[in-house]
N, C-alpha and C positions, 0 to 999 in steps of 0.2 A: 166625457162627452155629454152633452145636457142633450136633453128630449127631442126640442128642435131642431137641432143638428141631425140627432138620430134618424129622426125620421125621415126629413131630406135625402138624408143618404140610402135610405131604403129603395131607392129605384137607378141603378146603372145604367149608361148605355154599354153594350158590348159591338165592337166594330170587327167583323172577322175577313181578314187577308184584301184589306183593299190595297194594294199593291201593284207595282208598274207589270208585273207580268200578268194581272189578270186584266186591271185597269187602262192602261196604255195601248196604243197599237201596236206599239214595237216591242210588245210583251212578248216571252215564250209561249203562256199560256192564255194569250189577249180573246177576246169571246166579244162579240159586236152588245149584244145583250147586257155585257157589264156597264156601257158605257152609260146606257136607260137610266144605272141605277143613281149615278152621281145626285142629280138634283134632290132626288128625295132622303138619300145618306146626308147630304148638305145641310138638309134643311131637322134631320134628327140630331144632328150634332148642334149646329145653331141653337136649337131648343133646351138639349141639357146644358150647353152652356150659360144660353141666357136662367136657367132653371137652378145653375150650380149643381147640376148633379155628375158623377163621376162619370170620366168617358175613359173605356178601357182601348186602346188599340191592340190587336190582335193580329202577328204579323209571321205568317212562315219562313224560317232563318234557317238555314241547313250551312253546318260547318265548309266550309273550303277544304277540300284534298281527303275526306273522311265517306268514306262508303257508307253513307245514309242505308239505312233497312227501308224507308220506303221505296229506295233505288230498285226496288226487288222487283216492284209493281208498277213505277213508273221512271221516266228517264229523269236523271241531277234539275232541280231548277230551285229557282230562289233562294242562292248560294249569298251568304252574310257577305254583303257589303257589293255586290254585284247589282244594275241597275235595276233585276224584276225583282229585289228582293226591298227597296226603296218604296213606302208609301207615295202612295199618286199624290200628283200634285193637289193641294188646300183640304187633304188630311194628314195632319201630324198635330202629335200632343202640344198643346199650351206647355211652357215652362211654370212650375208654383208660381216663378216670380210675376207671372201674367195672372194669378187668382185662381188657375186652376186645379183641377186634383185631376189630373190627366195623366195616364198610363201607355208605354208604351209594353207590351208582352210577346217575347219572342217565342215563337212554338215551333217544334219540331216534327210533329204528327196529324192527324189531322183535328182530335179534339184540343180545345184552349185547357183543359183540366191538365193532359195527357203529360205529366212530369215536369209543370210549372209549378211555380205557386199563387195561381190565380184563387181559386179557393181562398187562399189563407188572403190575399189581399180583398176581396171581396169580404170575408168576414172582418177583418180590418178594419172597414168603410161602413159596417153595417147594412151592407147592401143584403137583399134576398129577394128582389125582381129583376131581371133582368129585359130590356129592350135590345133586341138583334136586327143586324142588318148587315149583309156581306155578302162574299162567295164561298165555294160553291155550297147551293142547296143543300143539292142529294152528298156533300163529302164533309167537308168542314163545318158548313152551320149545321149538318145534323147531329154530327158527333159531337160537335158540342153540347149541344141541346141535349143532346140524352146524356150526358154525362152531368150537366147540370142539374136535372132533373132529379138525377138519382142522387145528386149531394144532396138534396131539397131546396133551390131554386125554381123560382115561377120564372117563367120565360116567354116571354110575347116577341114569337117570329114580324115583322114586319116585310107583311108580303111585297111591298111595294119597293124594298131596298133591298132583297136577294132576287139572285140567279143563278143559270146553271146555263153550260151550255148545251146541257142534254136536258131538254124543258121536260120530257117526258116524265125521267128521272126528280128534278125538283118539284113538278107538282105532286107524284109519288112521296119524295117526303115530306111536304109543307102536308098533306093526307094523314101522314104517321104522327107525323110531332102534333097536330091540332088532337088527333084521335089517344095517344100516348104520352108524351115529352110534355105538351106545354100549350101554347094558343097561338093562333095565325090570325093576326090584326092587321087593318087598315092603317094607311100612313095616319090618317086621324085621329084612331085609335092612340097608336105609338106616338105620336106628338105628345096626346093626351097623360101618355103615362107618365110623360118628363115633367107635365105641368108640376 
């Protein structure tokens, strides 16, 4: 890989559970608050794209007919190939054949680390910044965020593209991740990091 490249690739976007259960109304887990976040998820994808930098989609897939361990905590949802477990509609990955280097990652937990191989494809890419935007705050974007953290990933939250439906909860951890994990940036910010 020559330099140029390298260093392009030094900044991901990470996109975590935008998904018809959270996204949608006819979700399991649908939150009115998600819906906020569309335009400015929009407009951070738009950016790496126009920027060629890599966009990871991050999507919770739980087996059909297999007693999930988070079932312990919370009831079945986002069952692989069922419709909350479908990315909302005008997010999904580019195909290569389109120019992109677009990922789709299915997770079964709540961190994007937690027994994938995101890691290994992000070293891959040359990536080691990461730009975030998804659901939920306080569950999935934090777990990931400290997981990334602790590989040694920089991580810039983009406040303006997560939620939670318990606001209380995600400004709680958008708190922790700025103070520990990483940084909580302005959508301007987060564009900026794609430039």
């Amino acid at each position: 890989m020559n330099r140029n490249k390298a260093s392009k690739a030094a900044t991901a976007l990470l996109l975590v559970d935008l998904q018809n259960s959270f996204f949608h109304e006819d979700g399991q887990n649908h939150f009115r608050a998600s819906e906020a976040l569309l335009p400015a998820l929009g407009r951070l994808l738009s950016q790496a794209r126009a920027k060629q930098r890599p966009v990871i989609f991050v999507a919770e897939r739980h087996r059909p007919r297999l007693e999930d361990f988070e079932y312990a905590k919370l009831p079945a949802h986002c069952i692989d190939g069922e419709f909350d477990s479908a990315l909302v509609q005008g997010f999904a990955p580019r195909s290569t054949h389109q120019g992109g280097r677009e990922f789709l990652l299915p997770k079964r937990r709540v961190s994007a680390f937690h027994s994938t191989d995101l890691d290994l494809l992000l070293r891959e890419l040359a990536v080691n910044t990461l730009v975030i935007g998804g659901v939920k705050t306080n569950v999935c974007v934090r777990a990931t965020v400290q997981d990334a953290f602790s590989l040694g990933y920089r991580c810039h939250v983009v406040r303006d593209a997560v939620s939670s439906n318990r606001a209380h909860l995600a400004a709680a951890s958008l708190e922790d991740i700025e103070r520990y994990f990483g940084w909580v940036v302005s959508l301007d910010q987060g564009l900026g990091l794609l430039s």
